[in-house]
KEZA-297747 format. One record per residue (C-alpha): residue number from 1; residue in three letters; y, x, z. Coordinates in pm, 1 decimal. Layout:
REM residues N
+-----+------+----------+----------+----------+
| seq | type |       yy |       xx |       zz |
+-----+------+----------+----------+----------+
| NUM |  ALA |        Y |        X |        Z |
...
+-----+------+----------+----------+----------+
REM end
This chain:
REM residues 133
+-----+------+----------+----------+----------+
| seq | type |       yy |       xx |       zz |
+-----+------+----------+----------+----------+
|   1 |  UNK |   6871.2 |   8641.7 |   8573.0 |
|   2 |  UNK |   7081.8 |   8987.3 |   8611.5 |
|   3 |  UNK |   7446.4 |   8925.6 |   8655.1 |
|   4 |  UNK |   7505.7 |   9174.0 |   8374.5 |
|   5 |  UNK |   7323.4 |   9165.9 |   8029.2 |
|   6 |  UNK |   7394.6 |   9400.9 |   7741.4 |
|   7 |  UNK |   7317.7 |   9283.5 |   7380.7 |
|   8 |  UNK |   7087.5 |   9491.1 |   7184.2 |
|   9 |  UNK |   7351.3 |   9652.4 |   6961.1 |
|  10 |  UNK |   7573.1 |   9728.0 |   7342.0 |
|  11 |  UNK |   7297.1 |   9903.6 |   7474.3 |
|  12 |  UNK |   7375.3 |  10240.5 |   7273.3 |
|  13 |  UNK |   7740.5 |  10231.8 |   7348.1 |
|  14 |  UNK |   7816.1 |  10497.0 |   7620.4 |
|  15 |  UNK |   8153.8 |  10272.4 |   7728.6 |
|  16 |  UNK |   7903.7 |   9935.2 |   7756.8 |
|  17 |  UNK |   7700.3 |  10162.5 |   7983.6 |
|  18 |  UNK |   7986.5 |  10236.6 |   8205.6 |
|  19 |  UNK |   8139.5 |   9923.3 |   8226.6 |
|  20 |  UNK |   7808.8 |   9772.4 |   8318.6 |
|  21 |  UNK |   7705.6 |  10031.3 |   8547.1 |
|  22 |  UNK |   8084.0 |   9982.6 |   8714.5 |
|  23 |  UNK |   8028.1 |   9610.4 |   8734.6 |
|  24 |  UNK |   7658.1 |   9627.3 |   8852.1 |
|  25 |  UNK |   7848.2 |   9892.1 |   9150.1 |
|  26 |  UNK |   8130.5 |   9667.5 |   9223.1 |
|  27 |  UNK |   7913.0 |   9372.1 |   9258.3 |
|  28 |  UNK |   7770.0 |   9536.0 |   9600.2 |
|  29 |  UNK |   8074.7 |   9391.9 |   9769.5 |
|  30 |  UNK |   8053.1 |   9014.1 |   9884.3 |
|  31 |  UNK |   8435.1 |   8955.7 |   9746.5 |
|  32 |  UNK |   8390.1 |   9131.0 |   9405.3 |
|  33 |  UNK |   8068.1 |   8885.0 |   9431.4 |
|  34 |  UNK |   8266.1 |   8569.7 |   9502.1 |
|  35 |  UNK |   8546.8 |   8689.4 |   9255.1 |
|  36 |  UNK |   8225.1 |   8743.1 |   9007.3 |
|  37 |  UNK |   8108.3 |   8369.6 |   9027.5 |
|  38 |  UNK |   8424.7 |   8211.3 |   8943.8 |
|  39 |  UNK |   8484.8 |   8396.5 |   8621.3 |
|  40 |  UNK |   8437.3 |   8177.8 |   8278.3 |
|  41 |  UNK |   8646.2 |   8410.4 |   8059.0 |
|  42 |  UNK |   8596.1 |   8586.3 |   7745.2 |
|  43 |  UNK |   8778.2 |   8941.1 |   7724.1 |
|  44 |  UNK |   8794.2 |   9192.7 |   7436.7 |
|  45 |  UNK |   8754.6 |   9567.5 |   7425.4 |
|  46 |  UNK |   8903.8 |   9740.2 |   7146.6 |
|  47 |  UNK |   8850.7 |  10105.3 |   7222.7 |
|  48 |  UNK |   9075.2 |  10362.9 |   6973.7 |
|  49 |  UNK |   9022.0 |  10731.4 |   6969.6 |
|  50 |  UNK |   9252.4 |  10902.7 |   7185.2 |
|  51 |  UNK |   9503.8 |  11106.2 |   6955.5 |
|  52 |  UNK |   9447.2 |  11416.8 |   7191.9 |
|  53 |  UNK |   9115.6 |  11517.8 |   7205.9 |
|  54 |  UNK |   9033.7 |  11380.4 |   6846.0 |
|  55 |  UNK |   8773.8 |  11095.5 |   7020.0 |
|  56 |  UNK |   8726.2 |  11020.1 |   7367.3 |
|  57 |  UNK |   8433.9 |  11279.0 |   7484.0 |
|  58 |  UNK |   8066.2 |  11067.2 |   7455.0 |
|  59 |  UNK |   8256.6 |  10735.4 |   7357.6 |
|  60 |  UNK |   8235.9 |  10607.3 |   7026.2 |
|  61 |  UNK |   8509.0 |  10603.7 |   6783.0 |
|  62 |  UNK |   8709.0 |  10266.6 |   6741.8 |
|  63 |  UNK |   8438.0 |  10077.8 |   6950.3 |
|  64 |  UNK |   8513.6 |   9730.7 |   7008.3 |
|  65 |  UNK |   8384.2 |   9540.5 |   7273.0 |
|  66 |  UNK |   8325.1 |   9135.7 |   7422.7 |
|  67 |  UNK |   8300.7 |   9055.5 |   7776.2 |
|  68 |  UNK |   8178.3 |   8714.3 |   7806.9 |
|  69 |  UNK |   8180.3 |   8571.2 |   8172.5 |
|  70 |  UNK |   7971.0 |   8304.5 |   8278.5 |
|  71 |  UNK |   8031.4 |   8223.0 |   8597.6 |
|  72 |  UNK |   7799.3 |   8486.4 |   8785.5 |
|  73 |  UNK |   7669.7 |   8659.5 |   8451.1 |
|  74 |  UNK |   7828.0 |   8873.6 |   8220.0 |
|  75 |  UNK |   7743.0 |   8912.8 |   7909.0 |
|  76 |  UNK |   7862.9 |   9268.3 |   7706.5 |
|  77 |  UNK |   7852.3 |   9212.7 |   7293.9 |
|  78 |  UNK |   7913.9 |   9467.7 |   7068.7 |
|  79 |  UNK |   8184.5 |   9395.6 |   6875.4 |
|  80 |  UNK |   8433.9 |   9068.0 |   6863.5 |
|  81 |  UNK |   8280.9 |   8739.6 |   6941.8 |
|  82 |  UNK |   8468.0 |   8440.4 |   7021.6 |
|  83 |  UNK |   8833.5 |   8396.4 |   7111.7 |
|  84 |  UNK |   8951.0 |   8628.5 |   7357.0 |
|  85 |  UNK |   9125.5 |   8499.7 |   7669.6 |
|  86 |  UNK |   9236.9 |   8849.3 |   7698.9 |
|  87 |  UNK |   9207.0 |   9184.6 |   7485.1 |
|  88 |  UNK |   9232.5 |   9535.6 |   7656.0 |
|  89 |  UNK |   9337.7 |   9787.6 |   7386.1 |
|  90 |  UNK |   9341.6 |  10155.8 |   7458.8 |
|  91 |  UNK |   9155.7 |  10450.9 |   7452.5 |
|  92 |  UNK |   8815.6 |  10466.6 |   7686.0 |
|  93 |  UNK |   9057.6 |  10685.5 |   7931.8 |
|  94 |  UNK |   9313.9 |  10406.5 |   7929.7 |
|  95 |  UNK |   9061.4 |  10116.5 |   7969.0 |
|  96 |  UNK |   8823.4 |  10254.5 |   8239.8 |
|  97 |  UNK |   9131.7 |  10338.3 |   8436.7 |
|  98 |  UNK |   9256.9 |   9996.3 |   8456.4 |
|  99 |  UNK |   9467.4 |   9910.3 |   8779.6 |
| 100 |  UNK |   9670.6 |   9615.8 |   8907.1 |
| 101 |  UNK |   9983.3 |   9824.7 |   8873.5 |
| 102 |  UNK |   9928.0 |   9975.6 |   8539.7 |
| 103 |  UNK |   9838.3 |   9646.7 |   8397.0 |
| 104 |  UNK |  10213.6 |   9534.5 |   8486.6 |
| 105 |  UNK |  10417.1 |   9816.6 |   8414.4 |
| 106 |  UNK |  10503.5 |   9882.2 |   8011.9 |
| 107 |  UNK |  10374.9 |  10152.6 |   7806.1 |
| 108 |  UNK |  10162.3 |  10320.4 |   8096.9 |
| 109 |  UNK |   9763.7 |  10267.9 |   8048.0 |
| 110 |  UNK |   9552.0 |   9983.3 |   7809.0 |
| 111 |  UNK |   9789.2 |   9727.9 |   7685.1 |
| 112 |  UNK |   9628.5 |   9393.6 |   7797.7 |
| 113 |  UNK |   9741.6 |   9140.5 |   7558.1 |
| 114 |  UNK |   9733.7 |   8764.4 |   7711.8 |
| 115 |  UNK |   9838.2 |   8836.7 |   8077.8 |
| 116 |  UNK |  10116.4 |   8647.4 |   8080.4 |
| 117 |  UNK |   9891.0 |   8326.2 |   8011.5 |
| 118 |  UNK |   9583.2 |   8403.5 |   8239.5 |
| 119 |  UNK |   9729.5 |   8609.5 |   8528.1 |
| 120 |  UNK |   9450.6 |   8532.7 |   8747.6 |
| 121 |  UNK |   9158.8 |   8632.1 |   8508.2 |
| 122 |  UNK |   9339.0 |   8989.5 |   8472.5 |
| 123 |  UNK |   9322.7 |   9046.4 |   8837.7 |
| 124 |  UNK |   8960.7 |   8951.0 |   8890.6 |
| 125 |  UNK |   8888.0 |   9164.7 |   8593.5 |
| 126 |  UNK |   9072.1 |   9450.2 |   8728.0 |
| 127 |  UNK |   8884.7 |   9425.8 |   9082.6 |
| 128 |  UNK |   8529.4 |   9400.8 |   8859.9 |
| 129 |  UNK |   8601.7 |   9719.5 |   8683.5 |
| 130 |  UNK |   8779.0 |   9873.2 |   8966.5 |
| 131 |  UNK |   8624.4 |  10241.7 |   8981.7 |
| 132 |  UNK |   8706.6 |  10282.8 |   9329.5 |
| 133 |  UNK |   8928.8 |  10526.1 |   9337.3 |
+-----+------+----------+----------+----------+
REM end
């Protein structure tokens, strides 16, 4: 099975297409890998247009996203399934720039709501989407 699936619906959405092609890039290095397995999480995507540009260039408007993790195999839904362990919310600039260090200082980047109860799930998910630079 691939270790990253998008649902039918995902598979037009330009910001399912980067977070998988991130995820599929990260998953090249044998600790992103090992990080990868242990994840049984469900995180939430709630993409907002960014107030400056009027919509985030090639992202759609108020797109809202589910990560499911399954120990080795993601899953990207379009739209809300489940309960979230975590939910990013942000514009596409905010989310795919996730960092360690923006996820813990206020008011800079995505808000992640539900990292004071799961920590450890917002780091692995940070190194998943990490864009390398």
């Amino acid at each position: 099975m691939r270790p990253v699936v998008l649902s039918p619906p995902a598979e037009s959405d330009p910001l399912a297409r980067e977070l998988e092609r991130r995820v599929l890039a990260n998953l090249k290095k044998p600790e992103v890998r090992r990080v990868f397995a242990r994840m049984w999480a469900t995180v939430v995507v709630v993409c907002r247009p960014s107030p400056a540009s009027g919509g985030d260039a090639g992202y759609s408007r108020g797109t809202t996203l589910t990560l499911r993790f399954d120990y080795g195999v993601l899953t990207i839904h379009e739209g809300r399934v489940g309960r979230p362990d975590i939910t990013l919310w942000g514009t596409a600039e905010e989310i795919l720039g996730l960092s360690l260090l923006r996820t813990l200082l206020p008011g800079v980047g995505a808000q992640v709501f539900g990292k004071g109860a799961h920590p450890r799930l917002v780091y692995r998910l940070v190194r998943i989407l990490d864009d390398g630079s």
